[in-house]
N, C-alpha and C positions, 0 to 999 in steps of 0.2 A: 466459379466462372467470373473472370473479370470484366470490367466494363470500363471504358474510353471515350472521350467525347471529344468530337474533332470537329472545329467549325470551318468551314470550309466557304466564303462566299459570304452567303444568305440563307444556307442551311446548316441543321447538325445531324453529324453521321454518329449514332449509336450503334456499336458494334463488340462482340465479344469476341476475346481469342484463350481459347483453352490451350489444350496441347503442351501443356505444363507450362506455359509461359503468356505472359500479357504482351501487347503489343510491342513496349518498345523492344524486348527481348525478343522480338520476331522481323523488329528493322533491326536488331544489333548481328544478329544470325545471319542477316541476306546481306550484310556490310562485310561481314567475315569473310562472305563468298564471294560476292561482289564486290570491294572496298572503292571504285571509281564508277558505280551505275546508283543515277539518282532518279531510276524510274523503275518500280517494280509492281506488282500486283496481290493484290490478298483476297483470298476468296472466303468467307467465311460460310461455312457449312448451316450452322443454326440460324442464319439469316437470310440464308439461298442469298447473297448478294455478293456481286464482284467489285473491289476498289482499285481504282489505280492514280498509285501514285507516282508525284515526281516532286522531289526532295523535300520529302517527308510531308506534304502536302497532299492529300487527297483530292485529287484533280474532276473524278468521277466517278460515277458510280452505276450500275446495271444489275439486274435481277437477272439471276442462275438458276438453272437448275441440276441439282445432282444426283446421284445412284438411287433409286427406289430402295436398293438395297442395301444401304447404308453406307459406313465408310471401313474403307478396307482396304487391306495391300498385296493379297494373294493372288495368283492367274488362275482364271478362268471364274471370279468369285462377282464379276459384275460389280464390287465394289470402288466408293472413290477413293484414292489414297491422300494420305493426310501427307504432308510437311516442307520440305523446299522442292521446287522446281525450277525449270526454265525453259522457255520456249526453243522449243530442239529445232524447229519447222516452221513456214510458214507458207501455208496450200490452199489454192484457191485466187489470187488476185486477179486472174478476169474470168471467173465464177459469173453468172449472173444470178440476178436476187433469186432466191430460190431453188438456186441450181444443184441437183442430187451429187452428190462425190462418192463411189466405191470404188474399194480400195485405194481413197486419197484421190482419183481420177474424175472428172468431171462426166459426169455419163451421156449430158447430151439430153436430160430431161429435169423437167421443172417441177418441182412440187406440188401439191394444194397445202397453203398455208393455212390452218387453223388457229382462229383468232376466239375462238370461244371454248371451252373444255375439252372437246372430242379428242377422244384417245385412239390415236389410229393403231396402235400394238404393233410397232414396228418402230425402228430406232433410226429415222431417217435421217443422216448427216448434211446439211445443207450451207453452200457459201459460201463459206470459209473454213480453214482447219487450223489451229495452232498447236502443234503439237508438243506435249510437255517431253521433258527429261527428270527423272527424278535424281536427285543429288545427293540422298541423305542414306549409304548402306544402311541396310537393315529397315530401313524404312519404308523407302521406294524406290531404292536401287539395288540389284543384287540377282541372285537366282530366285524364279517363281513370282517374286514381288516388283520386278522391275517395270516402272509407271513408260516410261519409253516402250518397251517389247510388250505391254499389254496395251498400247496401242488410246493410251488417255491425251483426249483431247480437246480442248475449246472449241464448240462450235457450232455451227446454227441448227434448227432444228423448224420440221413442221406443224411442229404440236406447239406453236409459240402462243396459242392459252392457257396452257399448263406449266409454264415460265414459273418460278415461284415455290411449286412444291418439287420435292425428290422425287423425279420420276427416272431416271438415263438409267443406262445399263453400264454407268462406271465416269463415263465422261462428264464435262460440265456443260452443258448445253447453256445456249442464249438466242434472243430475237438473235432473228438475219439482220436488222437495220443496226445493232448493237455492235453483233461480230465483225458486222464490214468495220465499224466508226473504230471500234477496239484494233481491232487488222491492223489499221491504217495510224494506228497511232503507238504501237509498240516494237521493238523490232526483237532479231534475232538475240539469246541470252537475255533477254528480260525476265529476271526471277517472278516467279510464279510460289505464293506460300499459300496451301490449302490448310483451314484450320479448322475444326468440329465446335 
């Protein structure tokens, strides 16, 4: 596994990208797909953290959390899938904080947002939704594996003290106050690269 060091500011961002390739080989791949988008996004799996960038700068950064059950690209297998996306959707912008969405729908009710460990065993979608595309056949696009029709998405959650570790059932969960700030600062086609 390789490692990267990216100074950004007044901090440094330590992050690893497997997936047979190091980083720049993972902005060379989202340039092949994208060649005129200088804002994209990297989530890296072993760090539970989300980065976003714009041209070639990492601009910020937020704590993820992904599948309990690892990473993965088959339906119905609750796992996250690894390698290019892009934000297919974007559901939710007058959500209020906390506000529950089934089936992508706003329900009309507010959550209890847990800020300390409590596991409520239930996979509550809250706030905002971004919903990926998977780009890469045989990867996360295709029959059985398709990250689109298995319904993989960014976005909020009430279990926001368990942020950090893999707990989702495939999605990439984040705070509510994150997913809005992220919402609100990327748009439609914004590559999306998951990495273990």
């Amino acid at each position: 596994m390789k490692k990267r060091h990216l100074l950004s500011g007044f901090f440094l961002l330590i992050f690893h990208i497997s997936y047979s390739q190091d980083i720049t080989d993972v902005k060379q791949k989202i340039k092949n797909y994208f060649p005129s988008q200088n804002q994209y996004i990297i989530i890296d799996i072993s760090e539970q953290l989300l980065y976003l960038f714009e041209n070639d700068t990492c601009i910020i950064s937020f704590p993820i959390s992904s599948s309990k059950y690892g990473i993965g690209n088959q339906s119905g297998s609750n796992k996250t899938p690894l390698g290019l996306h892009c934000i297919a959707r974007k559901i939710g912008s007058k959500v209020p904080y906390g506000g529950i969405l089934k089936g992508r729908k706003f329900t009309g009710k507010i959550a209890e947002i847990y800020t300390d460990e409590t596991d409520s065993q239930k996979d509550v979608i809250t706030t905002r939704i971004l919903w990926l595309k998977g780009l890469e056949s045989g990867v996360n696009k295709g029959y059985k594996i398709d990250s689109y029709n298995r319904y993989i998405y960014i976005h909020g959650t009430n279990e926001e003290g368990l942020i950090g570790k893999p707990l989702s059932h495939g999605c990439i969960r984040m705070k509510n106050s994150d997913v809005i700030k992220l919402f609100n600062m990327v748009s439609i086609n914004t590559p999306v690269y998951i990495s273990e």
